[in-house]
C-alpha positions as CSV (number, residue, x, y, z in Angstrom):
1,X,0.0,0.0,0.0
2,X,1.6,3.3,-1.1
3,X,1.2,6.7,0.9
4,X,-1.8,8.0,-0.8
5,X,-3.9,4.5,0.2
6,X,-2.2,4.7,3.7
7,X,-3.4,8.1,4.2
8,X,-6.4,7.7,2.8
9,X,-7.2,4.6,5.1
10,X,-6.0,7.1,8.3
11,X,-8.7,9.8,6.8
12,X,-11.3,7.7,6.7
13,X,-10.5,6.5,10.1
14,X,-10.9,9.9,11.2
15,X,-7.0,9.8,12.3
16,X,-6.5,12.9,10.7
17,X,-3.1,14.3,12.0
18,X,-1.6,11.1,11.1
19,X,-3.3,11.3,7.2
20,X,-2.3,15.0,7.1
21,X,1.0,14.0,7.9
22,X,1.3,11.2,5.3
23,X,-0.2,13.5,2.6
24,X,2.0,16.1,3.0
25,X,5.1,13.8,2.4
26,X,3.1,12.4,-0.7
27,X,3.1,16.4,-1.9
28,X,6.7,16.9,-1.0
29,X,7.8,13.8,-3.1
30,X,5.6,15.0,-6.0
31,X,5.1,18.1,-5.9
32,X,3.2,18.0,-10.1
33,X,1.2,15.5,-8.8
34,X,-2.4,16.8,-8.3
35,X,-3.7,13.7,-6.4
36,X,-1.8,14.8,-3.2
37,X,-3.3,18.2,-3.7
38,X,-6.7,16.5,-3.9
39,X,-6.5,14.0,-0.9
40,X,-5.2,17.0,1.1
41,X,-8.1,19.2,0.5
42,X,-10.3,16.8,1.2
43,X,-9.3,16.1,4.3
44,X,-9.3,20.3,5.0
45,X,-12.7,20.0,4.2
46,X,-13.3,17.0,7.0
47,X,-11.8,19.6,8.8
48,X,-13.4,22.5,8.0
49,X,-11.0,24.3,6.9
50,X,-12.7,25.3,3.5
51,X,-10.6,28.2,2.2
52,X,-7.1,25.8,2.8
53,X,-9.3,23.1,0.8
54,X,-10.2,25.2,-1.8
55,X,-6.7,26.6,-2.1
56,X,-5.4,23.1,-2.4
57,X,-7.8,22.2,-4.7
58,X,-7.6,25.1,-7.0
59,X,-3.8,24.0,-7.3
60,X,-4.6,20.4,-8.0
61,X,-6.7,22.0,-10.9
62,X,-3.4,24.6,-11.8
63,X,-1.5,21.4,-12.7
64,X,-3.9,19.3,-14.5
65,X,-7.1,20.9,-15.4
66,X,-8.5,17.6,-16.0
67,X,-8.9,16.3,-12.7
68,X,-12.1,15.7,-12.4
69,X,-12.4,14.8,-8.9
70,X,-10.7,18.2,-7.7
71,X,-13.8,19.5,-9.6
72,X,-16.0,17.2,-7.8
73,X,-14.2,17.9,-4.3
74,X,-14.8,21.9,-5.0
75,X,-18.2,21.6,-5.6
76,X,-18.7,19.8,-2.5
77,X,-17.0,22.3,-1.1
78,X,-18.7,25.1,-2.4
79,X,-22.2,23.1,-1.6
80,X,-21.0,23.2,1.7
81,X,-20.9,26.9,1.4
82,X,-24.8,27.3,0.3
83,X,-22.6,28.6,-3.2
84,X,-25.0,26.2,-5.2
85,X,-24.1,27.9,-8.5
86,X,-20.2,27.6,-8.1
87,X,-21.3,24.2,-6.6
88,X,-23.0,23.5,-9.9
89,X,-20.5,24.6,-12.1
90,X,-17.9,22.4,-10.7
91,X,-20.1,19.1,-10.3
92,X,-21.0,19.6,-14.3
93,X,-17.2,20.1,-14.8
94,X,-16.4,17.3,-13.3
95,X,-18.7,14.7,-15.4
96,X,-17.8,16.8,-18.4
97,X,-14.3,15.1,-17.5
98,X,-15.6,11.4,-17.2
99,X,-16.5,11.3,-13.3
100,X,-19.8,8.8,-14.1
101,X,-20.5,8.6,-10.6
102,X,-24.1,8.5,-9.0
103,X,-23.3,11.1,-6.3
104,X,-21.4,13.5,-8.9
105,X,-25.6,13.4,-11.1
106,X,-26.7,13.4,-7.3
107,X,-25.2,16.8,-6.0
108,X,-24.9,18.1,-9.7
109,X,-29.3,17.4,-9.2
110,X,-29.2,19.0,-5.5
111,X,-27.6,22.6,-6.6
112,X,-30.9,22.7,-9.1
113,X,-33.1,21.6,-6.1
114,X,-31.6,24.4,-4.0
115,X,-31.9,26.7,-6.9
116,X,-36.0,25.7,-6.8
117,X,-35.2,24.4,-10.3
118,X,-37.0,21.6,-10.1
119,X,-37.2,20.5,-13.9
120,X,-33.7,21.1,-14.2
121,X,-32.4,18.9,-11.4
122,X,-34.6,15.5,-13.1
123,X,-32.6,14.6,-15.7
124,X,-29.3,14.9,-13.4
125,X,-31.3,12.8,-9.9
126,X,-32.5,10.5,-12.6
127,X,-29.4,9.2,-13.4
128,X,-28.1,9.3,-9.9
129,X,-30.9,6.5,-9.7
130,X,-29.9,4.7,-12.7
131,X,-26.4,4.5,-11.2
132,X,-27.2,3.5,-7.9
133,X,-31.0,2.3,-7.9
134,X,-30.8,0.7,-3.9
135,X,-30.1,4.2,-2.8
136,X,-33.4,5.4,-1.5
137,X,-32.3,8.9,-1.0
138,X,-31.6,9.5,-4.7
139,X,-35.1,8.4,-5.5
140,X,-36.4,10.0,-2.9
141,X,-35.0,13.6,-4.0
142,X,-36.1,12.4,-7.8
143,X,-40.0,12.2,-6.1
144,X,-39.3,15.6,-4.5
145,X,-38.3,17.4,-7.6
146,X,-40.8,15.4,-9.8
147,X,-43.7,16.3,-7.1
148,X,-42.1,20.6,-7.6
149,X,-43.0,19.9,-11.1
150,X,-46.0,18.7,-11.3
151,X,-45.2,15.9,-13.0
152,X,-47.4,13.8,-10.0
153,X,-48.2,10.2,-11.3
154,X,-44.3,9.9,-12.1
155,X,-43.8,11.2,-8.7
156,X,-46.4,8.8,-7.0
157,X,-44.6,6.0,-8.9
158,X,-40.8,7.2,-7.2
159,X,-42.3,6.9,-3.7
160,X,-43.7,3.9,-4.0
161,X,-39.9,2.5,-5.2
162,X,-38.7,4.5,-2.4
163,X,-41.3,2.2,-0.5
164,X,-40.1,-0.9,-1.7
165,X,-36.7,-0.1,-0.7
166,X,-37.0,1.2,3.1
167,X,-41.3,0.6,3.8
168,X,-40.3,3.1,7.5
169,X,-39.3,5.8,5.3
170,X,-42.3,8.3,6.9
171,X,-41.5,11.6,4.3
172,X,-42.3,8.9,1.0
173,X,-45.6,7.9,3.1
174,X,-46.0,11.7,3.6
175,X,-45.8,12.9,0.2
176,X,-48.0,9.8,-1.5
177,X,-50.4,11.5,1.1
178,X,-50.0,14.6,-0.5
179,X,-50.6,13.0,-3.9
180,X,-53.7,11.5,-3.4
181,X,-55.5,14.5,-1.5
182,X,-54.7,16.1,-4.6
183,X,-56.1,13.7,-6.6
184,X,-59.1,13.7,-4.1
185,X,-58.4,10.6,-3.1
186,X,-59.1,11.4,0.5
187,X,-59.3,8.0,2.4
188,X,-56.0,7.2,0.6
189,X,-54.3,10.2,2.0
190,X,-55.3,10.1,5.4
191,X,-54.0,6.0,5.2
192,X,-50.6,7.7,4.2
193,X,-50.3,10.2,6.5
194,X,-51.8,8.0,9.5
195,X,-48.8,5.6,8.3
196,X,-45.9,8.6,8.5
197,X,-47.6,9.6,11.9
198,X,-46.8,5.7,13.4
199,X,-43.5,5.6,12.1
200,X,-42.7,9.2,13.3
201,X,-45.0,10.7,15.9
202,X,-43.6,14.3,15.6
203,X,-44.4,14.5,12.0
204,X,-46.1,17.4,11.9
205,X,-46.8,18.2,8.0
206,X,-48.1,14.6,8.3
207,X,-50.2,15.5,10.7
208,X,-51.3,19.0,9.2
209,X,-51.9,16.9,6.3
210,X,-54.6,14.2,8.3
211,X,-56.1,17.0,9.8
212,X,-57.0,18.5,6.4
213,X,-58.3,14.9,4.7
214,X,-60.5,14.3,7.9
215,X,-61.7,17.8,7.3
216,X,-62.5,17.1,3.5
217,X,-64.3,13.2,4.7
218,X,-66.1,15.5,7.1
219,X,-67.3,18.3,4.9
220,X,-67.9,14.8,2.4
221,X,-70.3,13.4,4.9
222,X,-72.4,16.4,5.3
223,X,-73.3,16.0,2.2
C-alpha cells in the first residue's frame, strides 16, 4: 500500500493528524502530482478548513485541469458553502471530465433543487438513480423534484420505489399522502399520512396533512 492509500485509510479512520502527515510527504515527493493536492483538501474539508481546501484544490486543478475529482471535491465544497451555483459549475465540470459517478448526477441534481429548479435537477437525480437504484435517497429527491413539477403520477410511482426499498421511510408515506388529496383521493391520504404519523409521531406536515383529509371526509359526509 503506497502513501496515498495509507493516508487515505488514516482519513477515513478519522486519524486525521496522522493522514495529514502522510499526505503532506506524498506532496513533497511529488510536488506535479495533483492527487496529493486532492487527498489533502479533502481532508481540509473534514476539517473545516474550507478556504485551505479550496486553495489546495484550485492548485490540483493549476497542474492538470483535467482532474475531475478536484472539480468534484470543489463543488462539495462550495455546496457546503450554500454557493449552489459555483457548486454546480464544478459538479458539471467534473462529469464533463468522465467522473460517471451517481453522487457526482446526485449533488450536480441538489444545486438545481436548492436553486428551486426543479425541472432542471430530473434529468441529473434521474441518473443518480440509474447509477445506484438501492439508494433510497436518490429516489427520494427524484419524487421531491418530480412532485415541484408537477409531473405527480411519475412522482407517486418514485415513492412507491422509495417504499419498496425502506417501507419506514415516513416523508415517502407523507408525500403519496399529498398526492392523493390532490387527486381527491381522501381516504388514501389520510391511510398515508396515518402511516408517517406511526412511524414518526412528531411529524407534523403529516399531521397538518390528516387534519385537512378528515376535514374534507367530514365536509364529504355532510353531504
Amino acid at each position: 500500500m503506497d502513501k496515498n492509500q495509507q493516508a487515505i485509510t488514516l482519513l477515513n479512520e478519522k486519524k486525521y493528524e496522522e493522514a495529514a502527515k502522510l499526505f503532506n510527504e506524498v506532496i513533497e515527493e511529488s510536488p506535479n502530482d495533483p492527487l496529493g493536492y486532492i487527498n489533502f483538501g479533502n481532508l481540509l474539508m473534514q476539517l473545516n478548513e474550507m478556504e485551505r481546501a479550496e486553495r489546495f484544490l484550485k492548485r490540483a486543478i493549476e497542474l492538470d485541469d483535467t482532474a475531475a475529482t478536484a472539480y468534484y471535491g470543489l463543488g462539495n465544497l462550495y455546496f457546503d458553502q450554500e454557493d449552489f451555483g459555483k457548486a454546480q459549475q464544478s459538479f458539471l465540470k467534473a462529469i464533463e471530465l468522465g467522473l460517471e459517478e451517481a453522487d457526482a448526477y446526485f449533488m450536480l441534481g441538489m444545486c438545481f433543487r436548492n436553486q428551486e429548479q426543479w425541472k432542471l435537477s430530473l434529468p441529473y437525480l434521474l441518473r443518480a438513480t440509474e447509477l445506484d437504484s438501492q439508494d433510497e435517497s436518490y429516489l427520494f429527491q427524484y419524487g421531491l423534484s418530480l412532485a415541484q413539477g408537477e409531473i405527480l403520477d411519475e412522482a407517486q410511482k418514485t415513492f412507491e420505489k422509495v417504499l419498496e426499498l425502506n417501507n419506514e421511510h415516513s416523508d415517502a408515506y407523507y408525500n403519496l399522502g399529498v398526492i392523493a388529496l390532490f387527486h381527491e383521493n381522501t381516504k388514501q391520504a389520510l391511510n398515508h399520512f396515518e402511516k408517517a404519523l406511526e412511524l414518526q409521531s412528531d411529524h407534523v406536515l403529516a399531521a397538518n396533512g390528516k387534519e385537512i383529509a378528515l376535514q374534507y371526509m367530514e365536509q364529504f359526509d355532510d353531504k
